[in-house]
C-alpha positions as CSV (number, residue, x, y, z in Angstrom):
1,X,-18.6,14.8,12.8
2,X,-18.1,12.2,10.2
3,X,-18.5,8.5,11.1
4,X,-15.7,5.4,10.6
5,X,-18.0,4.7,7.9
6,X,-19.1,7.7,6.0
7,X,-14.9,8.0,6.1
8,X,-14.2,4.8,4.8
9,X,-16.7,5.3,1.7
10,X,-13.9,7.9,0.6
11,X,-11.8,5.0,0.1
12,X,-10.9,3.7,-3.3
13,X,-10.1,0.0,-4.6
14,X,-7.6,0.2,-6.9
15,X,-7.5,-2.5,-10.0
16,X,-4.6,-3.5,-11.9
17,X,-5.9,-5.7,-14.7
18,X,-2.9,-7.7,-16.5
19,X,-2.5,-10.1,-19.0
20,X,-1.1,-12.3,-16.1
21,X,-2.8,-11.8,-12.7
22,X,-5.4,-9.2,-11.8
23,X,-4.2,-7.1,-8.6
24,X,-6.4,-5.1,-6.1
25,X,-6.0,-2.8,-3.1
26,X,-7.4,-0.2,-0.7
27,X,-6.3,3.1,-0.6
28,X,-7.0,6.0,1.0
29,X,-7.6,10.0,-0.8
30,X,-4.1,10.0,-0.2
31,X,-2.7,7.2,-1.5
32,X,-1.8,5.0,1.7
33,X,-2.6,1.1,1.6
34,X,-5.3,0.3,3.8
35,X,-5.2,-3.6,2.4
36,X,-2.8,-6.2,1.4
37,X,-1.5,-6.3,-2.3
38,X,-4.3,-8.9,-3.7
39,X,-3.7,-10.3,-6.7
40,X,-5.5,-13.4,-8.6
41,X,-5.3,-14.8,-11.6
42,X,-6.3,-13.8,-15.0
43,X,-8.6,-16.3,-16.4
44,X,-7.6,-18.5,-19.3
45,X,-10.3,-17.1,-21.3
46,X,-10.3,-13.6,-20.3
47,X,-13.4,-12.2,-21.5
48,X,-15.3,-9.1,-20.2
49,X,-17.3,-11.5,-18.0
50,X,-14.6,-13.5,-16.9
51,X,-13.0,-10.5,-15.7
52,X,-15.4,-8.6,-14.3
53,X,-16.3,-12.1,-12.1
54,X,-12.4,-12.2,-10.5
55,X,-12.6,-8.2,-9.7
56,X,-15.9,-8.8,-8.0
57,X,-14.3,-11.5,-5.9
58,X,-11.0,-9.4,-5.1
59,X,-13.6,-6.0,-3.9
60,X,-15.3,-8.8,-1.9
61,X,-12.0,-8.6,0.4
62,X,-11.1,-5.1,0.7
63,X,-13.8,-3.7,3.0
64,X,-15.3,-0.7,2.6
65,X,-14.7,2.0,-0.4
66,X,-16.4,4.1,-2.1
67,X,-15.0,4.8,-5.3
68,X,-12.7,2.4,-7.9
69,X,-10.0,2.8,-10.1
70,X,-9.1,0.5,-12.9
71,X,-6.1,-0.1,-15.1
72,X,-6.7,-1.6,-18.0
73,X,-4.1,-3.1,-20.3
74,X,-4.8,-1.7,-24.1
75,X,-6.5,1.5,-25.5
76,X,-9.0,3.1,-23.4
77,X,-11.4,6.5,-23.9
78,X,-14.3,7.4,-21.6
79,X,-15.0,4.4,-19.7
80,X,-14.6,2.3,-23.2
81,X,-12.3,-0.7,-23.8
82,X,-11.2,-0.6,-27.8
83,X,-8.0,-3.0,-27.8
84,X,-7.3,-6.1,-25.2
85,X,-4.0,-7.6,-27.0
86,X,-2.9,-9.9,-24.7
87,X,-6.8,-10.9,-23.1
88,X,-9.0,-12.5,-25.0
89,X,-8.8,-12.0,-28.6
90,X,-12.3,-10.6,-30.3
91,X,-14.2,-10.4,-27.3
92,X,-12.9,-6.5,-26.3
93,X,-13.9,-3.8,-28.8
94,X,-16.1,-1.2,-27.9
95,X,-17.0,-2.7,-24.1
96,X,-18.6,-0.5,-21.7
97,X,-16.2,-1.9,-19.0
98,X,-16.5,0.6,-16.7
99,X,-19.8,0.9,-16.7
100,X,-20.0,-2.8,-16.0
101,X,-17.8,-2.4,-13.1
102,X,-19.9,0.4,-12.0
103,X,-23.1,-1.3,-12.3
104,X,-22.1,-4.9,-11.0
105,X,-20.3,-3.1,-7.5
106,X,-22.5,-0.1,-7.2
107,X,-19.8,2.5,-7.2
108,X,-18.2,5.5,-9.1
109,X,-15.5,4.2,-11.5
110,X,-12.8,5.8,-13.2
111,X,-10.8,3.7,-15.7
112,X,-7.9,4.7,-17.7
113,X,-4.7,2.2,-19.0
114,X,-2.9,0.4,-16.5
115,X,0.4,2.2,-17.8
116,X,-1.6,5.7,-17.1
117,X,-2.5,4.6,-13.6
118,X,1.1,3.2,-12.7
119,X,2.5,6.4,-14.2
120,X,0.3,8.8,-11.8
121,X,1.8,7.2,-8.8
122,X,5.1,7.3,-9.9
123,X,6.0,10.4,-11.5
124,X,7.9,13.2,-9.6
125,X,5.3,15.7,-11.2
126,X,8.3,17.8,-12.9
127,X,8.6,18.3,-16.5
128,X,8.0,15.5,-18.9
129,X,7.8,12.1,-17.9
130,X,7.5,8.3,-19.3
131,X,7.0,5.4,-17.2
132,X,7.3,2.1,-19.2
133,X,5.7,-1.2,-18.0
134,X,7.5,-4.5,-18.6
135,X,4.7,-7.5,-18.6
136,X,2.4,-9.5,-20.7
137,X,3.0,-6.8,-23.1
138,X,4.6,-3.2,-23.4
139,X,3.0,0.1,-22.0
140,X,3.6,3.2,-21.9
141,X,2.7,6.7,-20.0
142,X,3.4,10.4,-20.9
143,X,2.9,12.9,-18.0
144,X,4.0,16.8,-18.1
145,X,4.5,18.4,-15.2
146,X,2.6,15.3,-13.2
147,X,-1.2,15.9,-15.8
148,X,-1.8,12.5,-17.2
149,X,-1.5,13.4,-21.6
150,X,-3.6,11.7,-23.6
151,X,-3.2,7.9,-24.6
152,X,-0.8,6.9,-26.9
153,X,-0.8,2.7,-27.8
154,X,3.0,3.2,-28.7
155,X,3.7,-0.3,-28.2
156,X,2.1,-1.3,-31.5
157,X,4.3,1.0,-33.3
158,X,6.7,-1.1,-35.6
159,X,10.4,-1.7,-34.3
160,X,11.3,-4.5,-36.7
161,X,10.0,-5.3,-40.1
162,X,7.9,-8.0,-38.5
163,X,7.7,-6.8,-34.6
164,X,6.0,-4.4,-32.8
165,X,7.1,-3.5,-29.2
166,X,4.6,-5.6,-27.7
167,X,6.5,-8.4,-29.6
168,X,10.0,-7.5,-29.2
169,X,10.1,-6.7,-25.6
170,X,6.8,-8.5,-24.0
171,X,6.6,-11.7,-22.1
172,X,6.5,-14.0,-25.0
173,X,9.7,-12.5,-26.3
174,X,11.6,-12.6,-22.9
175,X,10.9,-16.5,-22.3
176,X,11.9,-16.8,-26.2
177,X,15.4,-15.1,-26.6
178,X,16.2,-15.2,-22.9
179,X,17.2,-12.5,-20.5
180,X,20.6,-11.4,-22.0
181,X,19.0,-10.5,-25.1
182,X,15.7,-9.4,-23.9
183,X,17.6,-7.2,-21.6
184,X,19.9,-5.9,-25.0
185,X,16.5,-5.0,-26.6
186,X,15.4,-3.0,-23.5
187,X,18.0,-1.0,-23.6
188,X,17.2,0.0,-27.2
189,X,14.1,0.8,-26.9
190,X,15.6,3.2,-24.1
191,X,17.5,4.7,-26.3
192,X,14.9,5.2,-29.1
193,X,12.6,6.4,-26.8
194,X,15.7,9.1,-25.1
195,X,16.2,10.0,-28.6
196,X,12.5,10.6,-30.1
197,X,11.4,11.9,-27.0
198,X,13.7,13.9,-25.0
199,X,12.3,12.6,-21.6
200,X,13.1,14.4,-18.4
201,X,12.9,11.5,-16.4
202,X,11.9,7.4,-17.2
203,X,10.2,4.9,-15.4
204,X,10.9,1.6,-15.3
205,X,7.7,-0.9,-14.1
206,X,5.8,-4.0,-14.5
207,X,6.7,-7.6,-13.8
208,X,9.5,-7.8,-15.6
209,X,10.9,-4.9,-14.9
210,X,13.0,-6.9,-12.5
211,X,14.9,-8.9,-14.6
212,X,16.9,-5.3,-15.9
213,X,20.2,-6.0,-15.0
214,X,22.0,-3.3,-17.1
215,X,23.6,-0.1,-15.3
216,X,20.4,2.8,-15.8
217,X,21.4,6.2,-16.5
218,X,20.7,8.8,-13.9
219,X,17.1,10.1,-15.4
220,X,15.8,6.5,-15.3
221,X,14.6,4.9,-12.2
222,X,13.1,1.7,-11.4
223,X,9.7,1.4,-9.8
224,X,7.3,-1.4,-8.7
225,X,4.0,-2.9,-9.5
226,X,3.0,-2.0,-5.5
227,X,4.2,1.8,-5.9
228,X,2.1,2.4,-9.0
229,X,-1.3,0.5,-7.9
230,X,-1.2,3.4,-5.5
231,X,-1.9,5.4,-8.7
232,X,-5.9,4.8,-8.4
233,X,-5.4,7.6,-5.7
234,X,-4.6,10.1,-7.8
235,X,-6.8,9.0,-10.6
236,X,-9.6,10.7,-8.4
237,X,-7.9,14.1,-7.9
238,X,-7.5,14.5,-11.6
239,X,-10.2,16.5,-13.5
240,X,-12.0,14.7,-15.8
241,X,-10.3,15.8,-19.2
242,X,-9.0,14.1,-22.9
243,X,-10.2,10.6,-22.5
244,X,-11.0,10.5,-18.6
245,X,-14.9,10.2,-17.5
246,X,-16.2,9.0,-14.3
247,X,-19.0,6.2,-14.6
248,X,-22.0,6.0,-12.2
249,X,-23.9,2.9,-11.3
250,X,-27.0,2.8,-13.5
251,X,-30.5,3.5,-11.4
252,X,-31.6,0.1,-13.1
253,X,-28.2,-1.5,-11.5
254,X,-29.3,0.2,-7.5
């Protein structure tokens, strides 16, 4: 018979890295929180370092795992971090952040973007599904029949002659126009993305998601940062397929 701890090393620690705060907590294979929702805060100068010092401190809390998912927010493929826009600028191209993670904690890691994660906890698995995320920035999920597609950085896509999503809906935005108008904007890009796409069902998360005050149509549901952390559960019964690798601790790093 397996022992508490050989059981708790099937545990993951799940990582939500945002532009804001960086949020951590144990789950178990099946998704149920075994720890508090931890978050600290995103240092000023957010550099691979930086962050890989505040994610070491939060798995310092959660007890005993044996696995760890990461969200990341901007454009990841196998393990590799190509765009950070709202971390720090210049200092994310081409880093090796999972292995990093892997190497500094001495665990499997799986990292995909933190729209990707939040989307695997919170799709109903039927058809094909967006989930949205309101924060720093803009992010975005695609899902078909609950398989996580490939990544799409569709919040850099123009909207404006001088905006991108990121910059027409994202923090800066919000605190600049206020949340009548930010909240107006919202519910175009809704509608851009209801007619472009033809979406089964939307998602609506992140930190802002909870200033949306405007009456949602039937197909579009709100969800919260706490539902979709639980998404580093499922990250590990995905196979590993498009942009998905798992990262193992370096023998040098043991």
């Amino acid at each position: 018979m397996p022992n508490k701890q050989e059981n708790a090393l099937n545990n993951i620690l799940s990582v939500d890295i945002g532009g804001s705060n960086i949020k951590a907590c144990l789950l178990s294979p099946d998704g149920t929180a075994l720890s508090e929702y931890t978050k600290l805060p995103t240092p000023v100068k957010s550099t691979p370092e930086a962050v890989l010092i505040v994610i070491k401190q939060l798995a310092a809390t959660m007890g005993t795992f044996g696995k760890i998912s990461v969200g990341f927010p901007g454009y990841v493929k196998q393990g590799v971090v190509y765009t950070a826009p709202n971390l720090a600028k210049g200092k994310w191209h081409r880093i090796e952040l999972a292995q990093m993670i892997s190497d500094s904690i001495g665990k499997p890691v799986r990292l995909i973007n933190d729209a990707d994660l939040q989307g695997l906890a919170l799709v109903d698995g039927e058809g094909f599904e967006i989930v949205m995320t309101f924060g720093t920035g803009f992010g975005t999920a695609l899902l078909y029949d609950g398989e996580l597609l490939p990544h799409l950085e569709l919040a850099h896509l123009p909207i404006t002659n001088n905006k991108d999503y990121d910059d027409y809906v994202g923090d800066k935005a919000m605190r600049k126009i206020g949340i009548k108008e930010w909240n107006e904007r919202v519910a175009r890009v809704i509608d851009i993305y209801k007619t472009v796409f033809n979406f089964d069902k939307l998602f609506l998360g992140g930190g802002n998601s909870k200033y949306i005050d405007f009456k949602l149509e039937d197909h579009v549901k709100m969800a919260s940062n706490r539902e979709g952390i639980k998404g580093g559960a499922k990250l590990w019964k995905v196979q590993e397929k498009y942009h998905l690798v798992t990262k193992h601790p370096a023998k040098s790093a043991l």
